[in-house]
C-alpha positions in Angstrom: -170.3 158.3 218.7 -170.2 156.2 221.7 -166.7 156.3 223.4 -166.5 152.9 224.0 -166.9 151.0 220.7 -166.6 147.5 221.0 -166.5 147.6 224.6 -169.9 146.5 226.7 -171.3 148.5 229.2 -170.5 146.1 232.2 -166.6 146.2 231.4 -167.1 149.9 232.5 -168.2 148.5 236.0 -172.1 149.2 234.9 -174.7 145.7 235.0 -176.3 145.0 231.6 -179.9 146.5 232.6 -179.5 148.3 235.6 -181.4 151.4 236.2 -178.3 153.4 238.1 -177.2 156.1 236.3 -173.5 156.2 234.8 -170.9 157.5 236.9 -169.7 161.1 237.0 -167.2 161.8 234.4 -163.8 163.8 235.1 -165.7 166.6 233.3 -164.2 169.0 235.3 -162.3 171.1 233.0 -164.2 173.4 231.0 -165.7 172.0 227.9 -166.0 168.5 229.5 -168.8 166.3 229.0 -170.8 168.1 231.3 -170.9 165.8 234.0 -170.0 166.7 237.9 -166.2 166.0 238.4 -165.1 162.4 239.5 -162.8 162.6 242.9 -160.8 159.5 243.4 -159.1 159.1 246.7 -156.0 157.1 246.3 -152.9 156.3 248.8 -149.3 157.4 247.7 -146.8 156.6 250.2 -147.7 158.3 253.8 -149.8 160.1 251.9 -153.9 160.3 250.8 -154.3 162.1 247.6 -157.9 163.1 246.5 -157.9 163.8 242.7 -160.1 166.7 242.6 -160.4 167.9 238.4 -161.9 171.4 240.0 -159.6 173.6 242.0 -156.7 170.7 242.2 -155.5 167.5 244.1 -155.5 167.5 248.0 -153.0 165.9 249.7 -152.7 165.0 253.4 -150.8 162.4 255.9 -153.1 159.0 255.2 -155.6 158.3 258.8 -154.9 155.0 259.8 -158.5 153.9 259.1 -157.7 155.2 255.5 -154.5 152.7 255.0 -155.0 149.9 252.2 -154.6 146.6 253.5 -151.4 144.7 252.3 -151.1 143.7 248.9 -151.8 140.5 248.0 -150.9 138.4 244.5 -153.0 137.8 241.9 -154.2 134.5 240.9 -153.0 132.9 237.5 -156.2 133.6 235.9 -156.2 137.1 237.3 -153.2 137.3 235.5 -154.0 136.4 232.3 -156.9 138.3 232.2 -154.9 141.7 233.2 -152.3 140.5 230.7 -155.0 140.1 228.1 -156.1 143.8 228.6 -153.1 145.0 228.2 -152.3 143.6 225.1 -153.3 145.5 222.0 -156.5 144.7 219.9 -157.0 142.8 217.8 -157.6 143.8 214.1 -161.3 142.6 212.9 -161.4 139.2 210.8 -160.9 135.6 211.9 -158.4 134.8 213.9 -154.7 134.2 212.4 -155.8 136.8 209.4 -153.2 138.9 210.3 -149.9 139.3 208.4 -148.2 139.2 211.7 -149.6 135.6 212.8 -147.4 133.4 211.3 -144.6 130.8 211.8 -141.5 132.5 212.5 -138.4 131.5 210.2 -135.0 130.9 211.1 -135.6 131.4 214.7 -136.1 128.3 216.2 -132.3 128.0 218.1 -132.8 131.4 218.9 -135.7 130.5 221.1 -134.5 127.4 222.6 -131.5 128.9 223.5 -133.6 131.9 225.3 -136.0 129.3 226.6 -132.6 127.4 228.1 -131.0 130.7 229.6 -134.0 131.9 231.5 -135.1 128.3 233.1 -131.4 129.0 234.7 -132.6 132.3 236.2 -130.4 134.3 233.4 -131.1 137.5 232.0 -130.6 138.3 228.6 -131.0 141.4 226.6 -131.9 140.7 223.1 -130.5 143.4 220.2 -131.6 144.1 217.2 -132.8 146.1 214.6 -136.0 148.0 214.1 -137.8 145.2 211.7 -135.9 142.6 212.9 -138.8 140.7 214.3 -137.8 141.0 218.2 -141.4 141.4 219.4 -142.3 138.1 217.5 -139.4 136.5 218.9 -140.3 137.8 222.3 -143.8 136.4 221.8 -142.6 132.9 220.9 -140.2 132.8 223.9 -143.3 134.0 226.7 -145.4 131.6 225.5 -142.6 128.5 225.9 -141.4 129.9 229.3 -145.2 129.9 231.1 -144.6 127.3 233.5 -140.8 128.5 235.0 -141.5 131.2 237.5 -144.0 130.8 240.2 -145.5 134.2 239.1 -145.3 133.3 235.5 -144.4 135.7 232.8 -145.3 139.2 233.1 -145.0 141.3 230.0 -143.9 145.1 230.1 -143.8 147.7 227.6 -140.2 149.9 227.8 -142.0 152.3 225.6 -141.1 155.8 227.3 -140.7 154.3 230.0 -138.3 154.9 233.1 -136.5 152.3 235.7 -139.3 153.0 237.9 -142.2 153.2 235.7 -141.5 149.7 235.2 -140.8 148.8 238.8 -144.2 150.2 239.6 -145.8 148.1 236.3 -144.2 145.0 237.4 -145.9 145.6 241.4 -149.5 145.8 239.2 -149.2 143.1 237.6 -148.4 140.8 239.9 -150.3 142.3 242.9 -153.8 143.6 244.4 -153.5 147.0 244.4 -156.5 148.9 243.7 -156.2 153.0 244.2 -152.6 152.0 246.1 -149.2 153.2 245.2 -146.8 152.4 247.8 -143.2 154.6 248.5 -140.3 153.6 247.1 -139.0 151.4 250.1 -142.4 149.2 250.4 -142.3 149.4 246.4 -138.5 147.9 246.3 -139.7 145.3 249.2 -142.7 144.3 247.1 -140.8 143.8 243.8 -137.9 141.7 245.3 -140.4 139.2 246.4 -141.7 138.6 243.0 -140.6 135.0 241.2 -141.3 136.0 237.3 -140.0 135.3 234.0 -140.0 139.5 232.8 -140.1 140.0 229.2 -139.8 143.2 228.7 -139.6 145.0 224.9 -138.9 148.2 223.3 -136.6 149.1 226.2 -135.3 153.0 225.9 -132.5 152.8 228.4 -129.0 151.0 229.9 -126.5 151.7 232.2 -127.0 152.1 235.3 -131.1 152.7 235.3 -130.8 149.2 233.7 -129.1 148.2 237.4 -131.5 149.8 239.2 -134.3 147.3 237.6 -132.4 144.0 237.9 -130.8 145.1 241.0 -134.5 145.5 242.4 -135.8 141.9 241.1 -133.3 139.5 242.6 -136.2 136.6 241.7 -136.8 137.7 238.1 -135.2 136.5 235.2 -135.5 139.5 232.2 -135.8 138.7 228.7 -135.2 142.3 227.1 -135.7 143.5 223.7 -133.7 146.7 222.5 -132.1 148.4 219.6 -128.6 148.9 219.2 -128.5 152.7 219.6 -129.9 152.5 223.3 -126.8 152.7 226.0 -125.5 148.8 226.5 -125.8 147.7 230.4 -122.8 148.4 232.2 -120.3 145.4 232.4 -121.3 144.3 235.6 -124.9 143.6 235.3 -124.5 140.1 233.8 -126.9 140.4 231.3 -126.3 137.5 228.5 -125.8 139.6 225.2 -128.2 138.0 221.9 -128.0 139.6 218.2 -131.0 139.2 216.2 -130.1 140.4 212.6 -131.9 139.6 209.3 -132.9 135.9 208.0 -131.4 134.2 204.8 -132.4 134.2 201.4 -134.3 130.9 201.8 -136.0 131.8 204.6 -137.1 135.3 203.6 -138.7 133.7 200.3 -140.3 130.8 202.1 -141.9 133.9 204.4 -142.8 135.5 200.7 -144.2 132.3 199.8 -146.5 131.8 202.7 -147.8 135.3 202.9 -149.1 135.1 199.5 -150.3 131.8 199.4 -148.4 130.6 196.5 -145.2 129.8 194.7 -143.3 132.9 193.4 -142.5 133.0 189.5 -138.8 132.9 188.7 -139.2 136.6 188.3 -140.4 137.1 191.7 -137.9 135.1 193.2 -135.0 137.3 191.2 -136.7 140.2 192.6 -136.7 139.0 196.1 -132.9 138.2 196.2 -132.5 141.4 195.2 -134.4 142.9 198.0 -133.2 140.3 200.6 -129.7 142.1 199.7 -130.9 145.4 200.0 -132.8 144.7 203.1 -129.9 142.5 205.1 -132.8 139.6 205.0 -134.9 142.0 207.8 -138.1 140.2 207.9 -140.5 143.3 208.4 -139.0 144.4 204.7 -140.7 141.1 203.4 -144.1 141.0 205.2 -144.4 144.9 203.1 -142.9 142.7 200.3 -145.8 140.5 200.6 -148.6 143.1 201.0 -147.0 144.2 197.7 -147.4 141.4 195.4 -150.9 140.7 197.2 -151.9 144.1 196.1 -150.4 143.2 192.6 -152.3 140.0 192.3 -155.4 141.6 193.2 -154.8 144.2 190.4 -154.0 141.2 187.6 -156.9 139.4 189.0 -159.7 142.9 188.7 -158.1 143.7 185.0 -158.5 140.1 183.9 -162.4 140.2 184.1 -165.1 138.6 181.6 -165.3 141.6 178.4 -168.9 141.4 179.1 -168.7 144.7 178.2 -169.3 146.2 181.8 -166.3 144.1 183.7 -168.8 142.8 186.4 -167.6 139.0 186.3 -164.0 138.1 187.5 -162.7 135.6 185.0 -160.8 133.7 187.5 -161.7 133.1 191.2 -158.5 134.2 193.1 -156.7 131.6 194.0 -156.3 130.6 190.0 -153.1 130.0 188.6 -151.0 133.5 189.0 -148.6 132.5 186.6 -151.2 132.2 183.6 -152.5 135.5 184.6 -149.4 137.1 184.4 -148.9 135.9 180.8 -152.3 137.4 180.1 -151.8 140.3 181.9 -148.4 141.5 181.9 -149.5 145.6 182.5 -149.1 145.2 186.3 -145.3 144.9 186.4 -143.1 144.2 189.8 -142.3 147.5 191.9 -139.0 148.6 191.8 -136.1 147.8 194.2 -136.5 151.4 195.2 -140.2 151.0 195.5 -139.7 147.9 197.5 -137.3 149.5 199.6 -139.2 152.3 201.1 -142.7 150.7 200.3 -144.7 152.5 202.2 -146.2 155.2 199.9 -146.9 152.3 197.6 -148.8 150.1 200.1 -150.9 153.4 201.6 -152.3 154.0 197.8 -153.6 151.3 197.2 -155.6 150.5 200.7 -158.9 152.4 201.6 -159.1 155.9 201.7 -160.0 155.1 205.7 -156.6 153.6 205.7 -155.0 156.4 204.4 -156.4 159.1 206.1 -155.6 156.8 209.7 -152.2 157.0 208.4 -152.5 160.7 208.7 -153.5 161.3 211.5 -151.1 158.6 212.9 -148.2 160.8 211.1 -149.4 164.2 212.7 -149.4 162.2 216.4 -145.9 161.3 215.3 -146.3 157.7 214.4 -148.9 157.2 217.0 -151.8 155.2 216.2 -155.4 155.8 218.0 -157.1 152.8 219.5 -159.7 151.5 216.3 -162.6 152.5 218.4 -161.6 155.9 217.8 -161.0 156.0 214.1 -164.5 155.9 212.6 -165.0 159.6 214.5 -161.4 160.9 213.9 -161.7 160.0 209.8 -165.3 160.4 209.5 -165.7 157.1 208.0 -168.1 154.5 210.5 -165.8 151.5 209.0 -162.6 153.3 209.7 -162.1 150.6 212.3 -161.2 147.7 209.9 -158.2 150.0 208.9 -156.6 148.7 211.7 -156.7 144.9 209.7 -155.5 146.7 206.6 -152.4 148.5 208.2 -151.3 145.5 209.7 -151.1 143.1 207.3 -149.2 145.5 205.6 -146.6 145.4 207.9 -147.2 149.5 207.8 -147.4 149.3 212.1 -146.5 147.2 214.4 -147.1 146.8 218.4 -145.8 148.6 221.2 -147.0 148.1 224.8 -151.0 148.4 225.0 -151.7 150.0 221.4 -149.8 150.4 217.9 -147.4 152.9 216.4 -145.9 153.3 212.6 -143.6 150.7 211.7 -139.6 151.7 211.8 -139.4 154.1 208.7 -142.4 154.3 207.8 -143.0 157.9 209.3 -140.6 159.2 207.2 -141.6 157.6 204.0 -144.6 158.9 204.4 -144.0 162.6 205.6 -141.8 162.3 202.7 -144.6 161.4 200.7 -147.0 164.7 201.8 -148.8 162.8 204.4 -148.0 165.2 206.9 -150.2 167.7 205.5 -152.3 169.7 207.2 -150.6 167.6 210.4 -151.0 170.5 212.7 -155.4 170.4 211.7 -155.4 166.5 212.4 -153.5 167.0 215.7 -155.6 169.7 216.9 -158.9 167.2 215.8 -157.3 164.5 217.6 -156.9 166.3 220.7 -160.7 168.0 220.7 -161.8 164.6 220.5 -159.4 163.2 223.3 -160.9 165.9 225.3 -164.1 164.8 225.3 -163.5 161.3 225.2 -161.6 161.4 228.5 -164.2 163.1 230.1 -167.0 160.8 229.0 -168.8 159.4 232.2 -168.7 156.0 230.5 -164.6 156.1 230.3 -162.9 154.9 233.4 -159.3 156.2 234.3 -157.3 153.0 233.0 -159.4 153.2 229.5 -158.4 156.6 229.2 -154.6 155.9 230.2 -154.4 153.2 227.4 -154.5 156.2 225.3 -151.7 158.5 226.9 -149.2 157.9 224.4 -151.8 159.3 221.3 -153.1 162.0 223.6 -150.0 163.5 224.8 -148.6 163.3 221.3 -151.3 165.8 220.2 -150.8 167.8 223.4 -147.2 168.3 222.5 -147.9 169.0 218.8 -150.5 171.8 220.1 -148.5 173.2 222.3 -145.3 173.5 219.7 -148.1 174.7 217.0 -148.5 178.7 217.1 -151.8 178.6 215.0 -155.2 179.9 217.0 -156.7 177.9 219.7 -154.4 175.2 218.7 -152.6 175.9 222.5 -156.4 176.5 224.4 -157.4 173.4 222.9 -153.8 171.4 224.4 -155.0 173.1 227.8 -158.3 171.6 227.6 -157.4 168.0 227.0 -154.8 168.3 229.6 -157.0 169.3 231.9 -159.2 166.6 231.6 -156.6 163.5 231.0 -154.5 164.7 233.9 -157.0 163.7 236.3 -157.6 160.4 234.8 -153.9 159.5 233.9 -153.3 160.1 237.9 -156.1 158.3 238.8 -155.5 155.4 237.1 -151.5 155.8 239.0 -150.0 156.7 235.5 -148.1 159.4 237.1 -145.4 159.2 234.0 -148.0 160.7 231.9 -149.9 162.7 234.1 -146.6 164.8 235.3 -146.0 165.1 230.9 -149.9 166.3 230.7 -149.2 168.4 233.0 -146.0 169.7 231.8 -147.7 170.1 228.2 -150.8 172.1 230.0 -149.0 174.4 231.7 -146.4 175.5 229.0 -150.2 175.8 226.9 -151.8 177.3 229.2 -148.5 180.4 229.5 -148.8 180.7 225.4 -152.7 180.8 225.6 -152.6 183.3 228.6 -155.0 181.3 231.1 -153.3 182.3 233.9 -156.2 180.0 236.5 -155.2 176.5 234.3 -151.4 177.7 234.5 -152.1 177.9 238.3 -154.1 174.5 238.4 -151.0 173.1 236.6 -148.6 174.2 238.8 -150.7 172.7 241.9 -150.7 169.5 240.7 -147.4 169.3 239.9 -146.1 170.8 243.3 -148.7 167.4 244.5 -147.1 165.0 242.4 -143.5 166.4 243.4 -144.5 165.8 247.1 -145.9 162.3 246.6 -142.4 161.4 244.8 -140.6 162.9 247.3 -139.1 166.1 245.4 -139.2 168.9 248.3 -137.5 171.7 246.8 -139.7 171.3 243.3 -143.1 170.8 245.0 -142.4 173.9 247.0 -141.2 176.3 244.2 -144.8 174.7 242.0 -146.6 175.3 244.7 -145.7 178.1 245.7 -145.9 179.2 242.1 -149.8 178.4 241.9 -150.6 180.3 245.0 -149.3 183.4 243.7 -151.3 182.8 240.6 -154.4 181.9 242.5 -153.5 185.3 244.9 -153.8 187.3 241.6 -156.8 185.9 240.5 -158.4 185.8 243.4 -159.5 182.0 243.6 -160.0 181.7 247.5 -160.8 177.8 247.3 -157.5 177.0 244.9 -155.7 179.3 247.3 -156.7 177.3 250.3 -156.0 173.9 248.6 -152.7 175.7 248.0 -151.6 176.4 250.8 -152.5 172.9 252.7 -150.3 171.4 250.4 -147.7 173.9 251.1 -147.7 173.5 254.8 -147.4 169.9 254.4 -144.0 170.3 252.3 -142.8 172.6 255.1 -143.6 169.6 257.7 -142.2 167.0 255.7 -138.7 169.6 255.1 -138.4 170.3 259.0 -138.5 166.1 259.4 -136.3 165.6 257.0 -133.7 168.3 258.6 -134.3 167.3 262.0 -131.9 164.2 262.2 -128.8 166.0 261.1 -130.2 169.4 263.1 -130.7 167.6 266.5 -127.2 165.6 267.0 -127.0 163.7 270.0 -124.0 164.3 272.6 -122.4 161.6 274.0 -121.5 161.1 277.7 -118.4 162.7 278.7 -116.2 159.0 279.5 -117.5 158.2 276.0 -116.7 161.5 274.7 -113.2 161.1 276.1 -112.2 157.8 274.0 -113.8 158.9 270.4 -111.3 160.2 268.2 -110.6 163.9 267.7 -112.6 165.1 264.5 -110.7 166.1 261.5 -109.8 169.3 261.2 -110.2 169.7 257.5 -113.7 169.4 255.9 -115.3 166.1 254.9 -115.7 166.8 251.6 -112.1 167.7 251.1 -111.2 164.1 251.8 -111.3 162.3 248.7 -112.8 158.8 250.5 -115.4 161.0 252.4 -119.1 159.6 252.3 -121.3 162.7 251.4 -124.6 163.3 253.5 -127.3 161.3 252.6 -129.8 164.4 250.7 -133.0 164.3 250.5 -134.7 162.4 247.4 -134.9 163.8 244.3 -137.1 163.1 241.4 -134.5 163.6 238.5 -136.6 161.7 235.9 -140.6 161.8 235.2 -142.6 160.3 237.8 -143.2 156.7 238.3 
C-alpha cells in the first residue's frame, strides 16, 4: 500500500517527474523501512538539536552562523493554506454530502452575539455538552469574524493539549518558522505581538493554565469551546461565560426533516418528541436520529421491489412517497426510544462491513480514528476509505483538531456492544503498521505527526497489554515516530512516545532502546529547561549504554551530560558569586534579618530554576 493515499508525490517536497531519488526515511529503528536514518538539525532555544534515530539526539550551544533568522508572519494566503492542512479530511462524495454540512438551527443569536463580543476584543469561553453542536457553532462564528484581527482567525485544537502546546501552535501558525523553536522568553515575546481572533475548541483545562494563555496574548481575542466538567477559569480572567444546551422541539424536527429529505409521518414526529425529551433537544442525538430513519427508508424502499420473482427491480425510485410505502410495508417499524437513545449498535449494523470493522479498530485506539488513507490496509478492504463518509453522516464521529475520534458515547455503546473484541490484536496491527508507515521515506515529519494521537493510542494499549510481542512491537513504533514527532517540534508527543517506549522497552527487556529512551528524554528535558530531570535520564542511559557496551551512545551521552553540568554551574553562579558593596555604602544598608527568609510570611522565595511540570510544549 502506498503510505500516502490521496496525497501526490510533490506535496511530499518530490517534482512530478524528477529522477532524484526519495528522501531517506527515519528508518532508523530496527524493522524500519530500510532506508538510511533521516537527521534533522533544528534550533531549540540556545540550543542546536540534531535528531539522530541511531544512537540518539545531539545537542550543543547553537554557532552563530547556525542561528535562524527572525521569524517573520505569514501572508493571508499562507494562512489559509496552513489552516487548510490542518483541518481534517474530507469524507469522499460531493461536496455538502455530509450529515455535518448543514444549516445550523436555533443558533443564530448565539452567533451574533459571539461575532459582537469578539469585534470588542472579548474573550468568551463557550460551555456545553458533548453533542451539543459547539464545534459547528465554532465554525459558523470563524467564518463571520475573518476580517476583525489583522492576523485573522487562527484555529487550535485543545485536544491533549497543554497552556504551552498551544502557545507554541499559535507562534506556527501565524509565523515563518521552519526547524525553529524559540525559548520561552522569545516565545512569550512573539505570541504577545500577535493581533488574532483565536478559536480554540475541545479545551481540557482552566484555572490558572487558562491565565497563562490569555495572559500571554494581550492582542488576541479567544473564542473557546469546553465541557462543563473541565476546571472554570479563575474569576479574574474576564472570560465572558456562554451556555450552549439542547435546541427545541421544533427545531430538532425541522433538523429531522432536512436530513432525510422529507416530511415526517405523524408517527415519526411522536417518536421524535419523545426522543427530543429524552435527549434534552442535543442536536448530535438527532443527526444519529436521522441516519436512523434513512437506514429505515432504505430498508422499506429494498423490500418493496417488483415480485419479478428474483427482486432485481426497485418498485419505486427513492425519493417516492414514504408515506405510501409505509402502508405497504409496515415490517420495518420505528427503533425504540432505547434504541434511539444509545443508537450506535443500531447504526454500525446496518453500514458496511468496512465501516464496522473501522469502528473497531477506532474502539481498540480508544475512540481514535486513523486518517482514511490508512483504513483500506488496517481492515483489509481497498474501499475501506469511503467508511469515513459512512461514519460521519451517521453522526457515529465527529472532529477534533487535525483528524476524527468516536462521537461522545459512542465508545461505550459500542464496547458494550462486543466491539472491543479482540481490541488488544487490532491495537497491536495498528501499531505494526504505524511503524512502518512512519518510517516510510515518502512520509515527512508533520504527515506523520498528524497521526500522533492514533499512534500513541496503540503505543499505550501495547504497552498496558501483557500478551507476546505486543510490548516489542510498542518499542518499535516508538522508536521510529519519536524521531519524526520531534522533528516536526511536536515535542508533546514525542516526550509521551517516549515515555510509552521506554516503559515497553523495561517489560520487553531491551535494555539498548530503554537506554535510547532515556537519552532522548534527558535531551528534551534540557531543551525545556528541566536540569535536575535531564541529568537523572541522562545519566540513566549512560549507565545503560556502559553495560552494554555501546561506545558511540556512550559518547553522545556524555556530551549531553556535560552540557547540563555547564548550564547548572550558570544557573548557580548568580546567587554563588554575590557582589560586596563598598564600605560607605555598606555602612547605610540596613542590618539583615536575623531570622530566615522564609520564616517571614511576606518573604519572596528565590527565583529556582525552571521546571517542566507538564509534557513538553
Amino acid at each position: 500500500m502506498d503510505p500516502n493515499t490521496h496525497r501526490g508525490p510533490e506535496e511530499y517536497g518530490e517534482q512530478g517527474g524528477s529522477a532524484d531519488p526519495p528522501a531517506p526515511a527515519f528508518g532508523g529503528a530496527p524493522g524500519g523501512s530500510g532506508g538510511l536514518a533521516r537527521v534533522v538539525r533544528l534550533v531549540s532555544g540556545p540550543y542546536l538539536v540534531t535528531v539522530n534515530p541511531v544512537d540518539g539526539s545531539e545537542i550543543e550551544p547553537c554557532p552563530p552562523g547556525e542561528r535562524p533568522a527572525a521569524p517573520g508572519k505569514l501572508d493571508p494566503q499562507e494562512r489559509a493554506a496552513a489552516a487548510r492542512a490542518a483541518a481534517p479530511p474530507l469524507p469522499p462524495g460531493p461536496p455538502g454530502s455530509s450529515a455535518h454540512d448543514g444549516a445550523l438551527e436555533e443558533r443564530t443569536e448565539d452567533i451574533e452575539r459571539l461575532v459582537r463580543l469578539l469585534s470588542r476584543g472579548r474573550s468568551v469561553r463557550v460551555t456545553g455538552p458533548s453533542g451539543s453542536g459547539r464545534t459547528r457553532l465554532l465554525d459558523a462564528v470563524a467564518t463571520a469574524c475573518g476580517d476583525l484581527a489583522p492576523d485573522g482567525v487562527v484555529r487550535l485544537s485543545g485536544y491533549h493539549r497543554t497552556a504551552t502546546d498551544l502557545l507554541y501552535a499559535l507562534f506556527a501558525a501565524v509565523h515563518k518558522a521552519p526547524q525553529h523553536r524559540p525559548d520561552r522568553p522569545e516565545l512569550l515575546r512573539m505570541v504577545a505581538e500577535i493581533g488574532a481572533i483565536v478559536v480554540l475548541d475541545d479545551l481540557e483545562f482552566g484555572g490558572a493554565a487558562l491565565d497563562e494563555l490569555l495572559d500571554a496574548t494581550p492582542e488576541c481575542a479567544f473564542l473557546i469551546a469546553a465541557t462543563p466538567d473541565v476546571a472554570a477559569p479563575s474569576a479574574g480572567s474576564h472570560l465572558e461565560e456562554v451556555f450552549l444546551g439542547g435546541i427545541g422541539r421544533a427545531g430538532c424536527v425541522r433538523l429531522l426533516e432536512r436530513a432525510v429529505d422529507r416530511p415526517l409521518t405523524d408517527d415519526e414526529a411522536a417518536w421524535a418528541a419523545d426522543l427530543w425529551f429524552e435527549s434534552e433537544g442535543l442536536p448530535l442525538r438527532f443527526v444519529q436520529a436521522a441516519a436512523l430513519l434513512r437506514q429505515r427508508d432504505r430498508t422499506r424502499s429494498q423490500s418493496g421491489a417488483l415480485d419479478d420473482g428474483y427482486g432485481l427491480f426497485p418498485a419505486e425510485p427513492p425519493e417516492a412517497d414514504t408515506d405510501a410505502a409505509a402502508e405497504e410495508h409496515p415490517e420495518a417499524p420505528l427503533p425504540s426510544l432505547g434504541e434511539a437513545a444509545a443508537p450506535a449498535p443500531l447504526l454500525a449494523s446496518r453500514l458496511t462491513e468496512a465501516a464496522r470493522e473501522t469502528l473497531r479498530f477506532a474502539v481498540a485506539l480508544g475512540g481514535e480514528l486513523p486518517h482514511q488513507a490508512h483504513l483500506p490496509a488496517l481492515t483489509q478492504d481497498t474501499h475501506a476509505d469511503a467508511a469515513l463518509g459512512e461514519l460521519l453522516a451517521c453522526g457515529l464521529i465527529t472532529p477534533v483538531g487535525s483528524h476524527y475520534r468516536l462521537a461522545a458515547t459512542v465508545l461505550d455503546q459500542l464496547t458494550a456492544a462486543g466491539y472491543g473484541e479482540d481490541a488488544a490484536t487490532r491495537a497491536h496491527t495498528a501499531a505494526q503498521h504505524y511503524a512502518w508507515w512512519a518510517g516510510h521515506p515518502s512520509v515527512t515529519p508533520e504527515r506523520a505527526a498528524a497521526e500522533a494521537d492514533a499512534a500513541l493510542a496503540a503505543m499505550g494499549v501495547l504497552t498496558g497489554s501483557r500478551e507476546s510481542g505486543h510490548a516489542s512491537t510498542a518499542v518499535l513504533l516508538a522508536r521510529t515516530a519519536a524521531p519524526a514527532f520531534a522533528a516536526a517540534l511536536h515535542w508533546s508527543a514525542w516526550e509521551r512516545s517516549l515515555r510509552h517506549g521506554q516503559e515497553a522497552a523495561r517489560l520487553a527487556g531491551e535494555v539498548a532502546e530503554e537506554a535510547y529512551f532515556h537519552h532522548e528524554l534527558g535531551v528534551l528535558a534540557l531543551c525545556t529547561g528541566s536540569i535536575d530531570r535531564a541529568r537523572a535520564e541522562l545519566e540513566a542511559s549512560i549507565g545503560l549504554r556502559g553495560v552494554l557496551s555501546d561506545r558511540n551512545g556512550a559518547v553522545a551521552g556524555r556530551r549531553a551530560l556535560a552540557l547540563v553540568t555547564d548550564r547548572s554551574r550558570a544557573a548557580s553562579a548568580p546567587t554563588a558569586a554575590v557582589p560586596q558593596l563598598p564600605a560607605a555604602v555598606a555602612d547605610r544598608q540596613p542590618p539583615a534579618p536575623k531570622t530566615p527568609a522564609a520564616a517571614s510570611p511576606d518573604a519572596v522565595p528565590t527565583p529556582a530554576e525552571p521546571s517542566a511540570s507538564g509534557p513538553a510544549g
